[in-house]
Structure formats: structure tokens, C-alpha cells
C-alpha positions, -999 to +999 in steps of 0.1 A: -585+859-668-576+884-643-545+871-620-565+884-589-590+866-594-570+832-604-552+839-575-578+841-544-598+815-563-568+788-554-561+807-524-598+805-512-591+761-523-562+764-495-577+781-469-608+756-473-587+727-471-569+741-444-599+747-421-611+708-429-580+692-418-582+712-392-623+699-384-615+660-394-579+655-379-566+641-415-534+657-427-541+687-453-522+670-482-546+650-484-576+672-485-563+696-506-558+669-531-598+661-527-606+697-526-590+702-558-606+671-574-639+687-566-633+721-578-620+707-610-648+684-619-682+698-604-698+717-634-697+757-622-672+757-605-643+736-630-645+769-654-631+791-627-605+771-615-574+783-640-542+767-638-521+797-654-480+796-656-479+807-624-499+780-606-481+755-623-444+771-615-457+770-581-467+738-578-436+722-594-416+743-564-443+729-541-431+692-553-393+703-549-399+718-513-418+686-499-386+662-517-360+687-492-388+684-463-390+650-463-354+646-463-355+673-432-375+648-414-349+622-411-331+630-375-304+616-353-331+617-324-355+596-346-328+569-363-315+568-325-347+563-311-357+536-339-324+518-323-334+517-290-374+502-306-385+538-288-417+551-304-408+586-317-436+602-339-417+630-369-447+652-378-455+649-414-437+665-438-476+671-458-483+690-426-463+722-438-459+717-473-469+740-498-511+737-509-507+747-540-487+711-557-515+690-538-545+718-553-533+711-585-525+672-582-563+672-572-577+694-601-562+672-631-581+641-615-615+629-641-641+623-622-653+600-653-619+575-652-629+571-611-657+547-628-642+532-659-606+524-643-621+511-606-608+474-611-573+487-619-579+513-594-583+477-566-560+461-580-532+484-580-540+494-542-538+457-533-500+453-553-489+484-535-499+478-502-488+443-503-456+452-513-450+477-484-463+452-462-434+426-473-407+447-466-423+461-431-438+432-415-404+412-410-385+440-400-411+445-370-407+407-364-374+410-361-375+436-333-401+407-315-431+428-315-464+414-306-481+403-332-509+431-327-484+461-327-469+443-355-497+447-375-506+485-365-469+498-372-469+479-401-505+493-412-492+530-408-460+524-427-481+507-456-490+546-463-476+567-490-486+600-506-461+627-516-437+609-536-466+587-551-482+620-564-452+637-574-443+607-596-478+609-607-477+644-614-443+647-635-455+614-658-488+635-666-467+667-676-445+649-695-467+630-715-458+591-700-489+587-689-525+599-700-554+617-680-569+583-670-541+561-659-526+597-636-564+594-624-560+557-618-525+560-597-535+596-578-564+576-568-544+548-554-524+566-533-551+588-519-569+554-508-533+539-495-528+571-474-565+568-458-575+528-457-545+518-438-543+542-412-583+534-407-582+496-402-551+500-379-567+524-360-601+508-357-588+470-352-551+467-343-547+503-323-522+489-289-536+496-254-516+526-241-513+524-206-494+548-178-470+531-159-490+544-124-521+529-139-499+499-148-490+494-111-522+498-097-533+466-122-538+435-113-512+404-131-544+393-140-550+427-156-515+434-171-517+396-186-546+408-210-532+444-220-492+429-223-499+393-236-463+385-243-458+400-205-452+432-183-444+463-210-412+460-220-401+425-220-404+405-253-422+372-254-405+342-262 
């Protein structure tokens, strides 16, 4: 197939997901990893979406790139801010990373073990959230956080999705895992990168409040937006 042709068709996948992050607010990562599942299932379109040597050298750099960028994240400003309990929000890493390891994470998905392997697909999401949320939840307690934040911050850092791919990725090419069970655990942490962030924002999202619309409330007021007291004292 002609290497033009291989090459806008996955370029065309990146731009796409690109502009739908953009629409929706979700981090591209993640749709380029749904994008790709699409283009490599729906009859049509599967045949024209070639993973050639170069797609596949690119995507393994792609995988090396977001292991340094992740690393590149960690900062004096946020460890010194975590410290001090100060909120400090490090862009995502999957923000700037390259499409094409996430394009082709997506395309080697079967639409047909989605079906067959949904109870392991639950279960598996249930073990690895649960077992974020052990090693969170205490810490946050520790810091005396309302039991509300507690369960948002511990929500959002119930997430995962680069290294769970990557891990996903390499067992595939090296033949430790089959097409099914890399379907099963790409699927998992696609859903553990969207369902958490969703509940915590819908049910547990903290009032954010400016400190001159703070003084212009009432106690009465500050009482039922700072249960545990005025922001930033800790309840006893």
C-alpha cells in the first residue's frame, strides 16, 4: 500500500481525535484510543487502516516518550505544594503525547471479545479500582480531609491509562497475552480513566467558593459549604 496513503489515513485518525477532545473536554489519549477501536473494527473502513513498520516503530517511541513525560511531570512546585495539602493541578502528560501509540492501542481492540469477555471486563474494573482506592483513601484521611473531598480526590486518583495500555500493548506484541484478554485489559482501563472522573464529578465535586464571596456569607451559610468549619481549618 502506498506510504502516503498509510500515512494521512492515521494522520487524518489524529487530527479527528484531536478536534473531539477538543469538542467534549476529555483528554485526547483517550479518544484516540476510541477512535482507533472504531477504525479498526467497522467493516470499510478496518481494510484501510494499515499498521506498516513504520506505524509500529512510531508507536513503540510514542510509549517511550509518554514513560520520560510522565516522569517530567513530577516537580518541586507540585511535591511542595502536596506538602503544604495546596491543590496544584500538573496537566496530563496524555495531553501532549504522541497519537500515534494510543491510534494503534485502539486499532488492535475486537470489537467481538467487548461481548464475550464483559464479566471479566466488570470484574477486573472493580479489583483495579478497589485497589487504588485502598492505597488513596487513607492517605487523604490522614491529611483530615472531609469526608466529601476525600472521596473526589480519591475518585480522580482511582484513574489510570498510559502505563495500563503500555503494559497492555507490549504483552500483545510479545505474545503473553492474546487478542482477547489485551481487549479485556485496554478495555478496563479505558472505563477506569472515564467512570471515576464522572461519579466524582457528578456526586462528590467540593463547593469552590472565593474568599470575597466567602465573606459576604452568612455562618449560617459557610456552616453548609465548610461542614467541618470556615476553609481551612480541619474538623475535629
Amino acid at each position: 500500500m502506498n506510504l502516503y496513503y498509510v500515512a494521512a489515513i492515521w494522520l487524518g485518525m489524529a487530527l479527528l481525535a484531536s478536534v473531539i477532545s477538543i469538542r467534549i473536554a476529555v483528554p485526547a489519549a483517550l479518544v484516540e484510543i476510541v477512535v482507533g477501536a472504531l477504525a479498526g473494527n467497522i467493516p470499510g473502513i478496518r481494510e484501510h487502516v494499515t499498521q506498516t513498520h513504520v506505524i509500529t516503530f512510531l508507536a513503540g517511541v510514542g510509549s517511550l516518550v509518554l514513560t520520560f513525560l510522565a516522569g517530567a511531570e513530577i516537580g518541586p512546585r507540585v511535591i511542595a505544594g502536596a506538602l503544604e495539602g495546596e491543590r496544584v493541578c500538573a496537566p496530563l502528560p496524555s495531553r501532549c503525547s504522541p497519537p500515534f501509540f494510543f491510534l494503534r492501542a485502539g486499532t488492535l481492540i475486537s470489537a467481538p471479545a467487548l461481548i464475550t469477555g464483559a464479566g471479566v471486563i466488570g470484574a477486573l474494573l472493580l479489583v483495579k479500582l478497589a485497589a487504588k482506592m485502598i492505597g488513596v483513601w487513607p492517605v487523604a484521611a490522614a491529611f483530615r480531609l472531609p469526608r466529601k473531598e476525600r472521596t473526589y480526590t480519591t475518585l480522580l486518583m482511582a484513574t489510570g491509562l498510559t502505563f495500563g495500555s503500555i503494559a497492555a500493548l507490549f504483552g500483545l506484541t510479545h505474545g503473553l497475552i492474546d487478542k482477547t484478554q489485551y481487549t479485556e485489559l485496554v478495555t478496563v482501563v479505558i472505563l477506569s480513566a472515564f467512570v471515576p472522573p464522572l461519579i466524582a464529578q457528578q456526586l462528590f465535586r467540593p463547593a469552590i467558593v472565593d474568599t470575597e464571596e466567602e465573606e459576604a456569607l452568612g455562618e449560617e451559610d459557610l456552616s453548609i459549604i465548610h461542614p467541618g468549619g470556615r476553609r481551612g481549618s480541619h474538623p475535629h
